[in-house]
N, C-alpha and C positions, 0 to 999 in steps of 0.2 A: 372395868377392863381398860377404856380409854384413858383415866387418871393414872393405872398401872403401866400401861406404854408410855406416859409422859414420865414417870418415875425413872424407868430404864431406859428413855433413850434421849432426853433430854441435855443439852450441855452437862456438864458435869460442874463448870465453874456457876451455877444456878441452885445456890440452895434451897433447896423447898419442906418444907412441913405440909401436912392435911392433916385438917381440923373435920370431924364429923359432929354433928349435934346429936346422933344416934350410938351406937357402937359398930363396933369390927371385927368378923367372926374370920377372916381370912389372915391367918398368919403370916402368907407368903408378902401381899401388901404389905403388911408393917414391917417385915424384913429388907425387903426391897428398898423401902425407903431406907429403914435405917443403914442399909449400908452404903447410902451414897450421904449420911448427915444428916439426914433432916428425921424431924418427930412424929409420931403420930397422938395424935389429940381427939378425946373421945370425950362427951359430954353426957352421954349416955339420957340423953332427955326419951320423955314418953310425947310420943307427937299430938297435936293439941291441935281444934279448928281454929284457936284462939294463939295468931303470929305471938304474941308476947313471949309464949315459948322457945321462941328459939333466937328472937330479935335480941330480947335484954341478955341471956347468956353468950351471943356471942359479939355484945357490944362490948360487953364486958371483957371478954378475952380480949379483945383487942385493944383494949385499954393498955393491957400487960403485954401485949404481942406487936411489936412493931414490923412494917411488913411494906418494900417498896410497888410490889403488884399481888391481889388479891382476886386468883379467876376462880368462880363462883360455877359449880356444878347443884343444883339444885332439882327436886322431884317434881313440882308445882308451878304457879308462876308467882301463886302468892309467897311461897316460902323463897322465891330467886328475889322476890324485890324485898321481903323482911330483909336478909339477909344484905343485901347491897344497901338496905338502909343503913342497918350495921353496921359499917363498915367507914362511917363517919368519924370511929373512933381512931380511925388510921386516916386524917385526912391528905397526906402527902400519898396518899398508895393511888397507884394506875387501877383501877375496879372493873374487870371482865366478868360477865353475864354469859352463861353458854348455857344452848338450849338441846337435853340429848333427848327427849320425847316430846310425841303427839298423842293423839286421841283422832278415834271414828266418828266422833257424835260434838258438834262443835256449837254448842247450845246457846242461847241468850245470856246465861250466865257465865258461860267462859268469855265471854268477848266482854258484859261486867268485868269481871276478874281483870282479864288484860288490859283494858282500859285504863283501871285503875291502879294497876301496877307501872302503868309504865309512867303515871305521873310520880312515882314513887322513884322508877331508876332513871327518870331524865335528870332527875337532882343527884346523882352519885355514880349513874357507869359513865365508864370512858369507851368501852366496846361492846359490841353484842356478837357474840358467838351462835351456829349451831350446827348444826352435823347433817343438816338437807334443809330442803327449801321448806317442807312440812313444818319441820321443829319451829323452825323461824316465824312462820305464822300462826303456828301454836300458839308462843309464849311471848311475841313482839306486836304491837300495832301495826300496819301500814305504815309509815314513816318511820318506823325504827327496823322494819325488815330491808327497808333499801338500804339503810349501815353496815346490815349482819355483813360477819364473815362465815361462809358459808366455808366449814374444814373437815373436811370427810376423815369418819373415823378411819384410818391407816389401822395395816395391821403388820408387825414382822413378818415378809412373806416368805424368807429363808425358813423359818420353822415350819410352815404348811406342804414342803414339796414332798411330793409321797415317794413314802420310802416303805414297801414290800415287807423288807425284815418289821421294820414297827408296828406293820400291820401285823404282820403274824403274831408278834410277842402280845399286841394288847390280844388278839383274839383267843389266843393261850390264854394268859389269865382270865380269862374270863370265860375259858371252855366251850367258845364257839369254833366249830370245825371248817372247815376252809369250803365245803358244801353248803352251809348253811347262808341263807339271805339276811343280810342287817341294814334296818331302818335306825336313822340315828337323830336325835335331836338335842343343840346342848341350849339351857337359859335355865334363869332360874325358876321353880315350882311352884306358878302361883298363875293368877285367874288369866292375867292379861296372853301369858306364852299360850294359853290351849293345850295343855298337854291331857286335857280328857278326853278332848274332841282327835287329837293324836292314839289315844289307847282304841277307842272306836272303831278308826280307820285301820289299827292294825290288827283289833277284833276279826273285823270283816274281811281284812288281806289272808289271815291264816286256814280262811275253807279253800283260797285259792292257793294260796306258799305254805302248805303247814310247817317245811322245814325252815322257817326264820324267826330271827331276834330282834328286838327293841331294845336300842340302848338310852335311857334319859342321862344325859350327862348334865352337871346342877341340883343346886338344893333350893329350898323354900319352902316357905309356910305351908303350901301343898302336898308335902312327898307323901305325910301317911293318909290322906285322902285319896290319893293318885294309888296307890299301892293297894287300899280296901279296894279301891275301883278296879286293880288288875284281879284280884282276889275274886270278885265277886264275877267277873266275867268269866274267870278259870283260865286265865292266860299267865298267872303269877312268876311260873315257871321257863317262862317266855318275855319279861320282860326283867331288864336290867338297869337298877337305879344304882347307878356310879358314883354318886356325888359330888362337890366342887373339889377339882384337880387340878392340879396345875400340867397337866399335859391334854390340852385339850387338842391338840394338831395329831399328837396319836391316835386320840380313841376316833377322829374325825376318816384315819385312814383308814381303819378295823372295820367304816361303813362302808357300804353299795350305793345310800341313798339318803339323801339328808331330807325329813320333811319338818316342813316348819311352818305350820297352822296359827299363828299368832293371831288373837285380836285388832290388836294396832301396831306399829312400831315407824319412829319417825325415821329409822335408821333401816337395820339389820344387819348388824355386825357381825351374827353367829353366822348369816347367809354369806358375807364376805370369804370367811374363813372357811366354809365349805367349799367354795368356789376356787380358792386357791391351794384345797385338797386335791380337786380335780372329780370332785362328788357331783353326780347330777343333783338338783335340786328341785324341789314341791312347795310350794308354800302358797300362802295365803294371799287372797287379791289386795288384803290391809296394806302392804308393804309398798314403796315408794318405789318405781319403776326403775330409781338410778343403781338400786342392788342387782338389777339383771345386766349382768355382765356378759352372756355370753349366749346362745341357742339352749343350750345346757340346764336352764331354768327356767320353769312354769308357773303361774300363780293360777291358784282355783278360789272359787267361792267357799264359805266357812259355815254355811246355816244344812239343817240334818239329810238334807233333799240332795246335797253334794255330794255324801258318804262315797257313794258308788262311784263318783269320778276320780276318785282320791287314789282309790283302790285300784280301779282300770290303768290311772295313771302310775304310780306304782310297778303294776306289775306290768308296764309295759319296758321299764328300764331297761337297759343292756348294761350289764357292769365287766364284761370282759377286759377291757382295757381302759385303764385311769390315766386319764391323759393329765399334765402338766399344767396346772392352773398359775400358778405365780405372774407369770408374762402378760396374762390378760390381767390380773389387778391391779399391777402395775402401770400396764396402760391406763388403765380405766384412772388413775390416780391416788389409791387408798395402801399404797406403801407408805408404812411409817416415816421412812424417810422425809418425803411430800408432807406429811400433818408436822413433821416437828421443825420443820423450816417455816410451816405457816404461822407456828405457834410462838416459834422465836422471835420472828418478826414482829411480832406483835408485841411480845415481851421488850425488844429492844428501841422498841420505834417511840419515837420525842413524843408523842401525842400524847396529852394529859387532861382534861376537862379541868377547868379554873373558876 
């Protein structure tokens, strides 16, 4: 989503291509780009513990790809410095390092790992990127986290202002009636989001709300596991998998209540966008204090012994009146405008490592 807002709102005289070492199941991305010029590049590798995988193919590319700044989104820290190793084959390029996740459990081995990454990008970045102060000591040493540029993910916040009619239309399609309670959570379907520990919680809210919905907006490697799971609880009929859309500021309006149970997250971007719905929010204590924007949002504990506060909390909401969230994100600073001046900046500024 953050590579996608740099796609759309980006100078326009800034040609860009993305290159993935995996593939690309979202259309709208490669449309996006393609219509402001630029390619999208798919290498369609199977990911390997063994960097080689992804090092030599995309030293390779670059061999054939020439390219005056190369900013580096990456899953890992070993696959951020393969890749900036990489990128030696473009020796005249500006090489940015961004860090969009963390982790709860910060083991002997990750700080291995970092360690030895960063003797790998002090030979090839020029910047270090990340999107909180977490990410940064995630994936950076001490001395390369006092570099970071810390650029909160922005979001368009003219698309989030809630608008009544969009709410009623997503709840039409989707056959919830203006009575009915909706819990809402969007990410993709996989271990780290929690969306089990999410079906649980709205297990246990339905002897208290029987008249409400769950919406999961997002796909992943989870959905038919997540869906046996609603199945076997007997709530199938009760929850709604929407999959990846591109209106995701509507179906955010369609809710009463955003919960967002994650494991870790160095960011929380979907919590931003809730907030500038005007949705109260739930989430998880993993998540990094500077997503709490407002009184509006709570963080609980994530282990089984919780359950019931999730639920109390929940059903304590009042959804009568959605009040205006845009102005407090703004403030807070994660208007897209603010990240692509950051980002510009960076892009244009004389600094180059020699």
């Amino acid at each position: 989503m953050f590579v996608l807002q740099l796609i759309k709102s980006l100078n326009k005289e800034i040609s860009m291509d993305c290159l993935t070492p995996l593939s690309c199941d979202n259309d709208d991305f490669e449309k996006q780009l393609n219509e402001r010029g630029g390619n999208l590049y798919t290498l369609n590798l199977t990911k390997s513990k063994n960097l080689n995988y992804v090092y030599r193919p995309i030293k390779s590319f670059l061999k054939d790809h020439s390219y005056d700044i190369i900013h580096i989104h990456a899953s890992t820290i070993q696959e951020l410095a393969a890749i900036a190793a990489a990128t030696k084959s473009n020796r005249s390029a500006k090489v940015i390092v961004h860090s969009h996740g963390s982790g709860s459990n910060f083991t002997i081995f990750i700080r291995l790992f970092r360690a030895i990454a960063s003797i790998s990008m002090k030979k090839h970045v020029d910047h270090y990127c990340a999107c909180s102060k977490s990410a940064a000591e995630w994936k950076f040493t001490p001395k390369y986290q006092k570099q970071t540029h810390i650029i909160s993910n922005g979001i368009n916040t003219e698309q989030f202002l809630f608008d009544s009619t969009r709410r009623n239309d997503i709840r039409s399609k989707l056959q919830i009636s203006d009575s009915e309670f909706v819990l809402g959570n969007v990410g993709r379907l996989y271990e780290i989001k929690n969306q089990s520990y999410l079906i649980s919680i709205f297990t246990g809210l339905l002897q208290k709300k029987p008249n409400s919905k769950l919406i999961l907006v997002g796909d992943g490697p989870d959905r038919s596991a997540l869906e046996k799971l609603a199945e076997q609880k007997g709530i199938a009929d009760k929850v709604i998998f929407v999959g990846n859309t591109n209106d995701v500021a509507g179906y955010l309006m369609a809710m009463d209540v955003f919960v967002f149970p994650s494991r870790h997250e160095a960011f929380g971007y979907a919590v931003i966008e809730a907030q500038a719905s005007g949705l109260p929010v739930i989430a998880s204590d993993r998540l990094p204090d500077t997503v709490k924007l407002s009184e509006n949002v709570s963080f609980l504990p994530i282990d089984n012994d919780s359950l019931s506060k999730w639920i109390d909390a929940i059903t304590a909401v009042h959804c009568e009146n959605r009040n205006n969230g845009i102005e407090i994100v703004r403030k807070a600073g994660y208007d897209i405008e603010t990240t692509i001046k950051q980002i510009e900046n960076l892009y244009f500024s004389s600094y180059k490592k020699t």
